[in-house]
DRENLUM-112270 format. One record per residue (C-alpha): residue in three letters; x, y, z; residue number from 0. Coordinates in steps of 0.5 Angstrom, whole numbers, padded with zeros to 4 digits. Layout:
! residues N
<pt aa="Ala" xx="X" yy="Y" zz="Z" i="NUM"/>
...
! end
This chain:
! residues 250
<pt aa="Unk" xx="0181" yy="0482" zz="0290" i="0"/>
<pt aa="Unk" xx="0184" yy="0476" zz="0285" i="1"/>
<pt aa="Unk" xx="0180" yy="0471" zz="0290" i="2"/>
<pt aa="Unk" xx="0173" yy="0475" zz="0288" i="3"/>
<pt aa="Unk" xx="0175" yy="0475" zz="0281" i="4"/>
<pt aa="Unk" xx="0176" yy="0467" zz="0282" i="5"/>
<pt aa="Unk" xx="0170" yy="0467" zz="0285" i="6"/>
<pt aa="Unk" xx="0166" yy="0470" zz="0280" i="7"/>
<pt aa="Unk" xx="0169" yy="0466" zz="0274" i="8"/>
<pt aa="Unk" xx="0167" yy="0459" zz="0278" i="9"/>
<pt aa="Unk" xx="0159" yy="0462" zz="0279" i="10"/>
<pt aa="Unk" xx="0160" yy="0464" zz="0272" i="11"/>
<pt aa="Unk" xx="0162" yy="0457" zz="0269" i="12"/>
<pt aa="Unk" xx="0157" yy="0453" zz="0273" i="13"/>
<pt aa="Unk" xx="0151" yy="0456" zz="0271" i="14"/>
<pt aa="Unk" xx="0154" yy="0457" zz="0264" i="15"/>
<pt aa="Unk" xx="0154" yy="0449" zz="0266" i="16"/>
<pt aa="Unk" xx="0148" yy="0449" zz="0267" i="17"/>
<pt aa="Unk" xx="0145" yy="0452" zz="0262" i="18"/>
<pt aa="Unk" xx="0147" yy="0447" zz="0257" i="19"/>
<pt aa="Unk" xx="0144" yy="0441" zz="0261" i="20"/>
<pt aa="Unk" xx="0138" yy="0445" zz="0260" i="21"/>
<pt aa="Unk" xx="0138" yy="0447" zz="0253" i="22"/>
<pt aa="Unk" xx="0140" yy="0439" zz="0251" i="23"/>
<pt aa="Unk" xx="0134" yy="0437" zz="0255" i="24"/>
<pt aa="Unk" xx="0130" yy="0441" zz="0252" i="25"/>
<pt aa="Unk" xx="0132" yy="0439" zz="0245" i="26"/>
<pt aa="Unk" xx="0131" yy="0431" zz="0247" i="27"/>
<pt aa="Unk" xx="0124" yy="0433" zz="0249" i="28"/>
<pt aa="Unk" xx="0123" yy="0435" zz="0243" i="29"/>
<pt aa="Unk" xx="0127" yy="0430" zz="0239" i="30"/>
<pt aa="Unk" xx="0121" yy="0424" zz="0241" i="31"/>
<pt aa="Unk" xx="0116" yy="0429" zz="0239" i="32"/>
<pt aa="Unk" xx="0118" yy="0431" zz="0233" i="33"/>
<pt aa="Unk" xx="0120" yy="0423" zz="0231" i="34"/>
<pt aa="Unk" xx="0113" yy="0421" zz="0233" i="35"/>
<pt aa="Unk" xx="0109" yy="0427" zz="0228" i="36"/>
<pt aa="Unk" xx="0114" yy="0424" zz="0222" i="37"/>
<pt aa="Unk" xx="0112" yy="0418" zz="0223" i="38"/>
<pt aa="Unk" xx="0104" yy="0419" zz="0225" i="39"/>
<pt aa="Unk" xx="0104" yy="0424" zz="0218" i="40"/>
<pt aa="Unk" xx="0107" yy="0417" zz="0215" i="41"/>
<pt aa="Unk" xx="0102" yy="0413" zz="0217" i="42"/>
<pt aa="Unk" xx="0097" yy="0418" zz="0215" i="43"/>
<pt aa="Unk" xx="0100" yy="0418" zz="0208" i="44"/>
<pt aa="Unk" xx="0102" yy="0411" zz="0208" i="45"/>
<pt aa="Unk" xx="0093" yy="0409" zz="0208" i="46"/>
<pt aa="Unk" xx="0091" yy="0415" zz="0203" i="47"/>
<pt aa="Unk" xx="0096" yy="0412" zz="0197" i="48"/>
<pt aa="Unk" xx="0094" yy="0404" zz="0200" i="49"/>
<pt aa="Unk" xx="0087" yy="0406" zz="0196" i="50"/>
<pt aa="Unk" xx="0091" yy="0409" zz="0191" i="51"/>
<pt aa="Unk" xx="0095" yy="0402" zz="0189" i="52"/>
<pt aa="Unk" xx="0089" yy="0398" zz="0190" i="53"/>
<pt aa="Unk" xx="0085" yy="0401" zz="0185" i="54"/>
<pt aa="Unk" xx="0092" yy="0403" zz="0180" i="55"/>
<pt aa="Unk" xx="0092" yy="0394" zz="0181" i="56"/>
<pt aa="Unk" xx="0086" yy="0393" zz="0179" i="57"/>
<pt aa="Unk" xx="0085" yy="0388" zz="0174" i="58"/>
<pt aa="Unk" xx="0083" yy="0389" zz="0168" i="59"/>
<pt aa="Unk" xx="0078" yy="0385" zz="0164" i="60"/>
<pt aa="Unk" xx="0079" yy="0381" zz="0158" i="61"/>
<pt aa="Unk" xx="0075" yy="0382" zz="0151" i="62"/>
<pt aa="Unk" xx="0070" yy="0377" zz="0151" i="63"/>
<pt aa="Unk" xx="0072" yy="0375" zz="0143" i="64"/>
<pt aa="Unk" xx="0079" yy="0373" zz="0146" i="65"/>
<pt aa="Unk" xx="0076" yy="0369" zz="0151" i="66"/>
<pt aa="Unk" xx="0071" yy="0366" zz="0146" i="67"/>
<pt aa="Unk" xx="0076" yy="0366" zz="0141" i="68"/>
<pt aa="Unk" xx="0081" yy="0361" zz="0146" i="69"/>
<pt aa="Unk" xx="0075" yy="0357" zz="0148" i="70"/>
<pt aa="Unk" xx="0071" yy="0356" zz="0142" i="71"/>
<pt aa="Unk" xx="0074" yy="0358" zz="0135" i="72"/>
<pt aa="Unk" xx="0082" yy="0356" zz="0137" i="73"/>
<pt aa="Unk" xx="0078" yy="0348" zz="0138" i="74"/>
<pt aa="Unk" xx="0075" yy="0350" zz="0131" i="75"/>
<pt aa="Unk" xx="0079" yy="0351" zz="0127" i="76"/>
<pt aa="Unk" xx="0084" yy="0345" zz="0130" i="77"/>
<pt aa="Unk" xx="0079" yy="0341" zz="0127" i="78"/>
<pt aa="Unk" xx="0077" yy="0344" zz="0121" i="79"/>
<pt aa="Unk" xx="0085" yy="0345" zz="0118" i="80"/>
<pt aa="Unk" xx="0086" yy="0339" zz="0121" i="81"/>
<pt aa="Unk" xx="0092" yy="0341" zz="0125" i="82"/>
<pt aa="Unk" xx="0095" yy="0338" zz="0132" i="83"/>
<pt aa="Unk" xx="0099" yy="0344" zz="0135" i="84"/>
<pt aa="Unk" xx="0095" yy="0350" zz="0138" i="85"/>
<pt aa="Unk" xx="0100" yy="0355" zz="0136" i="86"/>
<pt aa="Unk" xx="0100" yy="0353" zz="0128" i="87"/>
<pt aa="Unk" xx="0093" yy="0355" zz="0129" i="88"/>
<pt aa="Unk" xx="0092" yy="0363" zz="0125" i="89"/>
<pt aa="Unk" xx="0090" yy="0369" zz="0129" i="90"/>
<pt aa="Unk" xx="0089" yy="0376" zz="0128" i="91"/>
<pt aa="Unk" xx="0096" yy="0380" zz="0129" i="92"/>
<pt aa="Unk" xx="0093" yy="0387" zz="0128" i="93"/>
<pt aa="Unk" xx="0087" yy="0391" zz="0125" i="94"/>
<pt aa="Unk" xx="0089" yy="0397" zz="0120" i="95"/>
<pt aa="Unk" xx="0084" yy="0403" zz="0119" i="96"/>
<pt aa="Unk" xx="0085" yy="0409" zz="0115" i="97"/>
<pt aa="Unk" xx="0081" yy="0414" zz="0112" i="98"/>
<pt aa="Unk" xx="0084" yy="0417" zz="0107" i="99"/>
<pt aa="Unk" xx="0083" yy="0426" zz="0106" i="100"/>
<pt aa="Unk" xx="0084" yy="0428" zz="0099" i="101"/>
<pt aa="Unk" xx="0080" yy="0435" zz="0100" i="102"/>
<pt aa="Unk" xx="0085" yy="0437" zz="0106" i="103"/>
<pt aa="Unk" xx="0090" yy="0440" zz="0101" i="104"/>
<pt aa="Unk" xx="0085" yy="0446" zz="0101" i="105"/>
<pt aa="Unk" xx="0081" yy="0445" zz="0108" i="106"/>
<pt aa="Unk" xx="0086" yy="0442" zz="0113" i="107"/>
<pt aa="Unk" xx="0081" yy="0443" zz="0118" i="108"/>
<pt aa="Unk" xx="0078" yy="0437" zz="0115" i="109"/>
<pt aa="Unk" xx="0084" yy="0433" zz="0117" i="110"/>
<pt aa="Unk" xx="0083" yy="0435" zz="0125" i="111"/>
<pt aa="Unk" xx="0076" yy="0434" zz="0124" i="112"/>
<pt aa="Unk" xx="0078" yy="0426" zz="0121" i="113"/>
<pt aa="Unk" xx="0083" yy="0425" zz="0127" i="114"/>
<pt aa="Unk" xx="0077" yy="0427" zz="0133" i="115"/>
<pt aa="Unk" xx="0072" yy="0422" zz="0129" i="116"/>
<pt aa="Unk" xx="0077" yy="0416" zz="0128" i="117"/>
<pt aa="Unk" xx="0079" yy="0417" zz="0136" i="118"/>
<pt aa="Unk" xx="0072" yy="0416" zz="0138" i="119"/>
<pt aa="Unk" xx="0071" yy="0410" zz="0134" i="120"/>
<pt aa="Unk" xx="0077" yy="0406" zz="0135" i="121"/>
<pt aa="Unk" xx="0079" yy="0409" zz="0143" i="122"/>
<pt aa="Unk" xx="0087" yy="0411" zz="0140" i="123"/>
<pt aa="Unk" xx="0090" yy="0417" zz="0138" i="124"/>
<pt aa="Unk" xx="0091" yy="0417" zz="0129" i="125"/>
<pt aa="Unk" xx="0097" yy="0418" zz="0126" i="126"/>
<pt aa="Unk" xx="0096" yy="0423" zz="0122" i="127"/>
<pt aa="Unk" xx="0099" yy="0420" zz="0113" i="128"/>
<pt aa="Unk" xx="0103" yy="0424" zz="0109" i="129"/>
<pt aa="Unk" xx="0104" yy="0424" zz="0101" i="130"/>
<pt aa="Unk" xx="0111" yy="0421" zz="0100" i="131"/>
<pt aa="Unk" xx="0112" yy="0423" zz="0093" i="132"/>
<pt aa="Unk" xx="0109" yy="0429" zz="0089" i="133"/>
<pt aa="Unk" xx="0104" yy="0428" zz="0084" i="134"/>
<pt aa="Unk" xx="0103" yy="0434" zz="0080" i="135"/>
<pt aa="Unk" xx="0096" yy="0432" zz="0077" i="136"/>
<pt aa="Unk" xx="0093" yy="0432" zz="0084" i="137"/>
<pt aa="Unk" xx="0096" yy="0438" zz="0086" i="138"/>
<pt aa="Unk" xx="0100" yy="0434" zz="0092" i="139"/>
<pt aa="Unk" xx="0106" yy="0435" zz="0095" i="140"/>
<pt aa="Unk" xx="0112" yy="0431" zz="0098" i="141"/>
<pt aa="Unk" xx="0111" yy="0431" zz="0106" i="142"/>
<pt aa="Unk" xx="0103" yy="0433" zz="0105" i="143"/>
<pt aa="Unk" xx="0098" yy="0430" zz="0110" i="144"/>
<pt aa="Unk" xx="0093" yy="0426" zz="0106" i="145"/>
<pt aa="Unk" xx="0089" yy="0422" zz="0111" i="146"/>
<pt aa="Unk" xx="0089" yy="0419" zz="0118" i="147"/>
<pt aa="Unk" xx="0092" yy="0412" zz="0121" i="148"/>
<pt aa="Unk" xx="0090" yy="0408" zz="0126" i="149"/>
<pt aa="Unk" xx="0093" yy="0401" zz="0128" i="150"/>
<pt aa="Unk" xx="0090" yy="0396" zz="0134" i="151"/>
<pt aa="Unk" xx="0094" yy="0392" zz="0137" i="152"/>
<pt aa="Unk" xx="0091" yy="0387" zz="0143" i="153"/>
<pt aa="Unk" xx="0085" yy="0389" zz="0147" i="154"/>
<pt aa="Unk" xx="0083" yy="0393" zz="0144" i="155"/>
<pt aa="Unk" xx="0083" yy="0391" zz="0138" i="156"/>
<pt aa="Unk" xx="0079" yy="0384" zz="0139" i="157"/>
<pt aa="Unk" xx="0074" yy="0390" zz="0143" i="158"/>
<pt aa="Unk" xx="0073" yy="0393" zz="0135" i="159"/>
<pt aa="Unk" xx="0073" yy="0388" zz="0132" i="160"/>
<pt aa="Unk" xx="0068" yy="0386" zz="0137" i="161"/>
<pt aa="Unk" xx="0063" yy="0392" zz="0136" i="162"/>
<pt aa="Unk" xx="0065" yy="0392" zz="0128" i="163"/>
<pt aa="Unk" xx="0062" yy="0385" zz="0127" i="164"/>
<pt aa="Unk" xx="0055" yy="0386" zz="0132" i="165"/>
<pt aa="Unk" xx="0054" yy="0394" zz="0132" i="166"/>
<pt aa="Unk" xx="0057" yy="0398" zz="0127" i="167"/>
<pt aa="Unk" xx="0056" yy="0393" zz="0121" i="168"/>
<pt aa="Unk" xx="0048" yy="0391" zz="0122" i="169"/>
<pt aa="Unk" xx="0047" yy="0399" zz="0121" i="170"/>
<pt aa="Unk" xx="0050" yy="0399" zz="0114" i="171"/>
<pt aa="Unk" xx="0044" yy="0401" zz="0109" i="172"/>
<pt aa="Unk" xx="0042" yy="0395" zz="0105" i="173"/>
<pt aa="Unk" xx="0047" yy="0390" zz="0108" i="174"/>
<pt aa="Unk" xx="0048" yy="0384" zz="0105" i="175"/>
<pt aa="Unk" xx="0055" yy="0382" zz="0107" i="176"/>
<pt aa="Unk" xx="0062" yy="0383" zz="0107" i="177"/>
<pt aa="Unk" xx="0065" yy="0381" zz="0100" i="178"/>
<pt aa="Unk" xx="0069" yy="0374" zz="0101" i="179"/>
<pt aa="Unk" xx="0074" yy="0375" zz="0095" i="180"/>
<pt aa="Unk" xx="0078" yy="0380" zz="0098" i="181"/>
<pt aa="Unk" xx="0083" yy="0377" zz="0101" i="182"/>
<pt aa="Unk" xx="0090" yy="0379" zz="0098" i="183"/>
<pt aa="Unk" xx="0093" yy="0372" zz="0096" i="184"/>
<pt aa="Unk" xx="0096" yy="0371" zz="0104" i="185"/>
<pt aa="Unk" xx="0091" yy="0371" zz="0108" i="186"/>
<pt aa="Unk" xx="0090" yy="0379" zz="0110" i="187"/>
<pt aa="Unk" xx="0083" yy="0382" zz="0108" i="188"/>
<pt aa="Unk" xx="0081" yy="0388" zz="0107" i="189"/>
<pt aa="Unk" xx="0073" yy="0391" zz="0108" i="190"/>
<pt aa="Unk" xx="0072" yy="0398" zz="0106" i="191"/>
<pt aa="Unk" xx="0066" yy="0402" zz="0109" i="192"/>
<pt aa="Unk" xx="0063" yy="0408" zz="0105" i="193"/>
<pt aa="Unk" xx="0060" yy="0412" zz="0112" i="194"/>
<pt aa="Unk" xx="0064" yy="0413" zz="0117" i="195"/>
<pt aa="Unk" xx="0057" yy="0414" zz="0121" i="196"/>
<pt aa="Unk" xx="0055" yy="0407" zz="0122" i="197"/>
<pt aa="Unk" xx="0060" yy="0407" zz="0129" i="198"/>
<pt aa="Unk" xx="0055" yy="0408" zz="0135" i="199"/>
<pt aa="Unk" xx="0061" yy="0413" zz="0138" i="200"/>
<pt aa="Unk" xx="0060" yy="0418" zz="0133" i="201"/>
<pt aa="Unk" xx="0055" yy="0424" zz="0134" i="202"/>
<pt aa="Unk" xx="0051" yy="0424" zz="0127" i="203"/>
<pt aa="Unk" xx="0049" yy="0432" zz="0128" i="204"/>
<pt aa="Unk" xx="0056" yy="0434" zz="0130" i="205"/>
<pt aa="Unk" xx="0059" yy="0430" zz="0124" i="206"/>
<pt aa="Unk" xx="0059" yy="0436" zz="0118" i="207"/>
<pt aa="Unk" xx="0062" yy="0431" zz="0112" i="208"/>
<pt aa="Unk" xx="0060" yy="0423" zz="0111" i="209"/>
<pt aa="Unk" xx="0067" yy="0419" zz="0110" i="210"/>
<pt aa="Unk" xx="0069" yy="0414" zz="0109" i="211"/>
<pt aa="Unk" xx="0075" yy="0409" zz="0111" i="212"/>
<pt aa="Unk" xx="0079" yy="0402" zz="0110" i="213"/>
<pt aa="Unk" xx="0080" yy="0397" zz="0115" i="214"/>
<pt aa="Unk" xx="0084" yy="0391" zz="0114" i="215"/>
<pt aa="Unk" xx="0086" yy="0385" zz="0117" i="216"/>
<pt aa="Unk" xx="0092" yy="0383" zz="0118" i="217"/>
<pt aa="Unk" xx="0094" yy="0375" zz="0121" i="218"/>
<pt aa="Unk" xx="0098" yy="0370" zz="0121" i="219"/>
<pt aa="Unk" xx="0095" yy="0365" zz="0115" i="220"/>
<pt aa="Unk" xx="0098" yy="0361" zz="0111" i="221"/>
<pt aa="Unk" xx="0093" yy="0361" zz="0106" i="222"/>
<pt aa="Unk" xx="0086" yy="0366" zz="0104" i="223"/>
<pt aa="Unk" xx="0082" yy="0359" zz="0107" i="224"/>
<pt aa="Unk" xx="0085" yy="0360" zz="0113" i="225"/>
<pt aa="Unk" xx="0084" yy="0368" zz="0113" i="226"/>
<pt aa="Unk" xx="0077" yy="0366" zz="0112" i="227"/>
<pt aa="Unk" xx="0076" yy="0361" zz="0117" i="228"/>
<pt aa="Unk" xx="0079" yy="0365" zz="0122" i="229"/>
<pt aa="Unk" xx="0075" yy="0372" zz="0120" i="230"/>
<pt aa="Unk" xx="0068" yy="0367" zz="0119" i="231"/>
<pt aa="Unk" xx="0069" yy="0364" zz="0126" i="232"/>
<pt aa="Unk" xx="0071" yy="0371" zz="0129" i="233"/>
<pt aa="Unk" xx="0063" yy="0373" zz="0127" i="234"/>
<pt aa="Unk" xx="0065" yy="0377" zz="0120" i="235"/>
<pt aa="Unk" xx="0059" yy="0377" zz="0116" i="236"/>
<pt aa="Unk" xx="0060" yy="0375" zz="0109" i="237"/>
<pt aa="Unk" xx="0056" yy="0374" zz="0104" i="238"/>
<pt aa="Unk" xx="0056" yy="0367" zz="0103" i="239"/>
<pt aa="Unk" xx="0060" yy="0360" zz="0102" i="240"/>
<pt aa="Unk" xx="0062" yy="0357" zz="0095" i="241"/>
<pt aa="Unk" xx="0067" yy="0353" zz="0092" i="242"/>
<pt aa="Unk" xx="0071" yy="0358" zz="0092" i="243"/>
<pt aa="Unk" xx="0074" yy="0358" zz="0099" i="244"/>
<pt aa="Unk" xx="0076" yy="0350" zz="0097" i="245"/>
<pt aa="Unk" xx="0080" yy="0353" zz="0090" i="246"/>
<pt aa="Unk" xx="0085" yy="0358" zz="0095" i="247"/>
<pt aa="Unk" xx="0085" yy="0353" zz="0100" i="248"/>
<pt aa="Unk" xx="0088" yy="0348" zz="0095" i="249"/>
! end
């Protein structure tokens, strides 16, 4: 009877043996197959995001007033202030547009139909303005929102500046130019419009109230002369020239 048992227990032991074997083979089969379906739905992956960089990468194109302003105006204005350096030369540093909402103390309704329209028109999301002090004869309280602000930079600025100069101000009733007097003694100029409505942006049939806004010009000038030349070479359309611009260059 032992040596049965002992046999029993050698058969027993190999083909447990040789179970294993089996099971290992079988998992190294499989193994290879797994790797080469990783790596295909790697390579599918790899050649739909290849598209996807490629046009995240796209360039983007430059406005065309900075590229004229670089080729035509900076050799201009070298010339006519008499300077030898390119970067003495004055340049727009930002563009300011502000509407201002008096009557939303009593509709703020007015204020997110305000914020939608300036977005249209400039390409980038308001600020919404609060009063910082109370004025009890306006009936306006500290932290009241009051108006809408925008400030371009860049690009985009140089694109409004753009469309302001070539579209939106040829539209204005009776124009006969921009007023060259308001500069603020250090080369930043001021344009206020009346009608909101002359941007092409706007839908006029949606537009339920007419507003008006402020846009300033702030650069780098040393002097109302040099603001003015830079703003009349960049396409400002002002009313006319005199002897004037040679006092506040002087």
């Amino acid at each position: 009877m032992p040596a049965l048992w002992r046999g029993v227990g050698k058969q027993l032991m190999a083909t447990g043996k040789e179970n294993q074997r089996d099971k290992s083979g079988a998992a190294g089969k499989k193994k290879p197959a797994q790797a080469g379906a990783n790596g295909g739905g790697k390579a599918a992956a790899e050649q739909q995001a290849a598209p996807r960089a490629e046009s995240a990468v796209e360039e983007k194109v430059p406005a065309r007033l900075w590229l004229r302003y670089q080729s035509e105006i900076v050799p201009a204005l070298m010339l006519e202030l008499k300077l030898k350096n390119r970067l003495a030369v004055p340049r727009l540093e930002k563009i300011v547009i502000n509407m201002g909402l008096g009557e939303a103390r009593e509709n703020i309704k007015l204020l997110d139909t305000a914020v939608e329209e300036l977005a249209q028109i400039t390409g980038q999301r308001p600020v919404v303005t609060r009063a910082r002090k109370a004025i009890s004869n306006f009936k306006i309280r500290k932290g009241m929102p009051i108006g809408a602000m925008v400030t371009l930079r860049g690009s985009r600025m140089y694109e409004f500046f753009d469309r302001l100069v070539t579209v939106a101000l040829p539209r204005v009733r009776d124009f006969r130019g921009t007023n060259e007097k308001a500069f603020d003694g250090r080369g930043d100029y001021s344009l206020g419009i009346r009608e909101h409505t002359i941007f092409p942006e706007l839908d006029i049939e949606k537009v339920e109230r007419v507003k008006g806004l402020t846009i300033s010009f702030v650069s780098n000038a040393r002097s109302d002369y040099e603001g003015f030349c830079l703003l009349k070479l960049l396409g400002m359309p002002f009313r006319g020239t005199g002897p004037e611009r040679e006092n506040n260059a002087a």
